[in-house]
Every structure is written in C-alpha cells, then in structure tokens.
C-alpha positions as CSV (number, residue, x, y, z in Angstrom):
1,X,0.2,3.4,-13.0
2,X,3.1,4.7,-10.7
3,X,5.8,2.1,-9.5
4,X,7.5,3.4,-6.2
5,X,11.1,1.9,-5.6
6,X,12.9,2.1,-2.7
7,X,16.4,1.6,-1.7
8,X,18.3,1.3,1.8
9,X,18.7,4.7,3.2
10,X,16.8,6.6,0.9
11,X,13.8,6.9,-1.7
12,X,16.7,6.2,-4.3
13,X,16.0,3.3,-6.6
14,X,18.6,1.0,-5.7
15,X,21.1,-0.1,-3.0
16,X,24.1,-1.5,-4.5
17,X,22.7,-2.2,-7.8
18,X,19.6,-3.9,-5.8
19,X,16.3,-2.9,-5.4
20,X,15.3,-3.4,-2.2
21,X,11.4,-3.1,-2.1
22,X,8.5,-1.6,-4.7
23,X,4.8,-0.7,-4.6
24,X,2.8,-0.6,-8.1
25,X,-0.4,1.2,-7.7
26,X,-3.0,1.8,-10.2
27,X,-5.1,5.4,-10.1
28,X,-8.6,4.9,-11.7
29,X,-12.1,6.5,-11.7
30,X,-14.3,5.6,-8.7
31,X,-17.6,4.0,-9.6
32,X,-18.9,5.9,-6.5
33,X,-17.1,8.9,-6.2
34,X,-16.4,12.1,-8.5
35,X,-12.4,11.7,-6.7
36,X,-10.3,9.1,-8.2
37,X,-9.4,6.1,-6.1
38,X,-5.8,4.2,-6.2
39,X,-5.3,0.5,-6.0
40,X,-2.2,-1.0,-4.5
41,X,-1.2,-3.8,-7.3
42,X,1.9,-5.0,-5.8
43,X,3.9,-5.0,-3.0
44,X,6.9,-6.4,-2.5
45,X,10.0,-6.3,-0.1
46,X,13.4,-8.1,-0.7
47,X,13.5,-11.0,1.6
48,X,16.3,-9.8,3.6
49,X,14.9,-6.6,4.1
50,X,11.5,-8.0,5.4
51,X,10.0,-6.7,8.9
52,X,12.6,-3.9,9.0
53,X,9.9,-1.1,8.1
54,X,10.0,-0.7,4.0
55,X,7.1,-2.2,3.8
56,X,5.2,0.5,5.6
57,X,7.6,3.1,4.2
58,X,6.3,2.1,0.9
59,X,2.2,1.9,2.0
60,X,3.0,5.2,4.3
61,X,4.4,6.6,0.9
62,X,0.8,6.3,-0.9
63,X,-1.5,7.0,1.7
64,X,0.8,10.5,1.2
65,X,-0.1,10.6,-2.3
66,X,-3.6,9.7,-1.7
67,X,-3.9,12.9,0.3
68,X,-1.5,15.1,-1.9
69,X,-3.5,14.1,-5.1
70,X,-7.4,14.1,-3.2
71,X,-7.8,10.5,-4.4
72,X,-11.4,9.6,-2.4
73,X,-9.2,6.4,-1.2
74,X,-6.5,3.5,-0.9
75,X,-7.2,0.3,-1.4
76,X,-5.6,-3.4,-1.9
77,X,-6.9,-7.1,-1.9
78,X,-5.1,-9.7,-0.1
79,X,-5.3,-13.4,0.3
80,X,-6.9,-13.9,3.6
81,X,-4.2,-16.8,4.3
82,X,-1.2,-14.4,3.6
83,X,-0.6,-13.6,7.1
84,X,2.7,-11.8,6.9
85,X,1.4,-9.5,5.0
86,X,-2.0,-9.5,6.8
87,X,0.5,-8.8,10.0
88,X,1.7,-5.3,8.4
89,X,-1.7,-4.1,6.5
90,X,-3.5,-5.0,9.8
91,X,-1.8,-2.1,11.6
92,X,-3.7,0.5,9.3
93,X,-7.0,1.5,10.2
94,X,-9.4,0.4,7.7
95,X,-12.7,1.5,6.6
96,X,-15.2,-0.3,4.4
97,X,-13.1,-3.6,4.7
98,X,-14.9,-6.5,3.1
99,X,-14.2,-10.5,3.3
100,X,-14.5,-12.6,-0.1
101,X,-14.2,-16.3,0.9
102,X,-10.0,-16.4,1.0
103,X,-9.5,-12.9,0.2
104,X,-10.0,-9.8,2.0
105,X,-10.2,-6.0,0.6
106,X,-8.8,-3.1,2.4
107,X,-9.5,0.5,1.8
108,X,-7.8,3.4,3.4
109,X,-10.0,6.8,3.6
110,X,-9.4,8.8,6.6
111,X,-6.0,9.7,6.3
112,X,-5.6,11.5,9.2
113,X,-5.9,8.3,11.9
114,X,-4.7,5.2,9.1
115,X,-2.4,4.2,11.2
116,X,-3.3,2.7,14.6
C-alpha cells in the first residue's frame, strides 16, 4: 500500500503544517492477468482545496505509476450517488466499467488516451 500526499505547490507532504489532499492505493495480483493491478482505496481533497485540480493531480499521479511499474490496470469503486466525485473520475476514459446497483467500478488500462 502506498499513500500519496500532496501539498499546495508541490508533491511535498504538507502546506503549513496541512495536508491538503492524499490517495491510498493498494497493488495486488490480478486474478486475470500475470501484471499486478492497483486499487485506488481512498481519495480525499481538503474541502477548501476542492475543484482546484488536486484531485486529478493525485489520480494523474497513479495512472503514472501504473505505467512506470507495468501494473495491467487502475481501478476504483464509487458510490453511484457521489456525484462530485463521479464529476472528476468521469473525465478519464474508462474501460471495462461495470454498474453494481449504487456503486459503479472504474478501471483505467490504456494509458495513453485516460484522459478525455
């Protein structure tokens, strides 16, 4: 498990004493692939920091690592009704999404055109 931190201005870990936003991923085996595959626990952004871009930092930040470290893909699970974050993980191009009734998985595999 890696926790990513982020602070204003930098990748440092805090702004003023304050950490400003975070990620916790886990890296496991894949049932379907030989590659190791990396789930997005956690995300959070302080709330006065919210729709300024750490979010996407921090998601931009893994999708790196996923290609860095050859993981076969991305993934997180969200509640279907949790639209503010459904308005930011939305903008990424997913492949293999599935719906659970309230929830929805994403997974990221194609690196090169995640973003839309």
């Amino acid at each position: 498990m890696a926790a990513v931190l982020l602070s204003y201005g930098g990748h440092d870990t805090c702004s003023h004493g304050a950490t400003i936003g975070f990620a916790n991923d886990i890296v496991h085996d894949g049932t379907w692939s030989i590659e190791s595959v990396c789930c997005l626990e956690d995300l959070y952004v302080d709330r006065e920091r919210r729709a300024r871009g750490v979010g996407r930092l921090l998601i931009d930040w893994l999708i790196a690592e996923m290609i860095r470290n050859g993981w076969a893909k991305l993934y997180w699970i969200t509640r279907e009704t949790n639209y503010r974050a459904r308005a930011l993980y939305d903008t990424y191009t997913i492949i293999g999404a599935s719906h659970e009734p309230s929830w929805a998985t994403r997974s990221v595999r194609d690196a090169t055109a995640v973003r839309r």
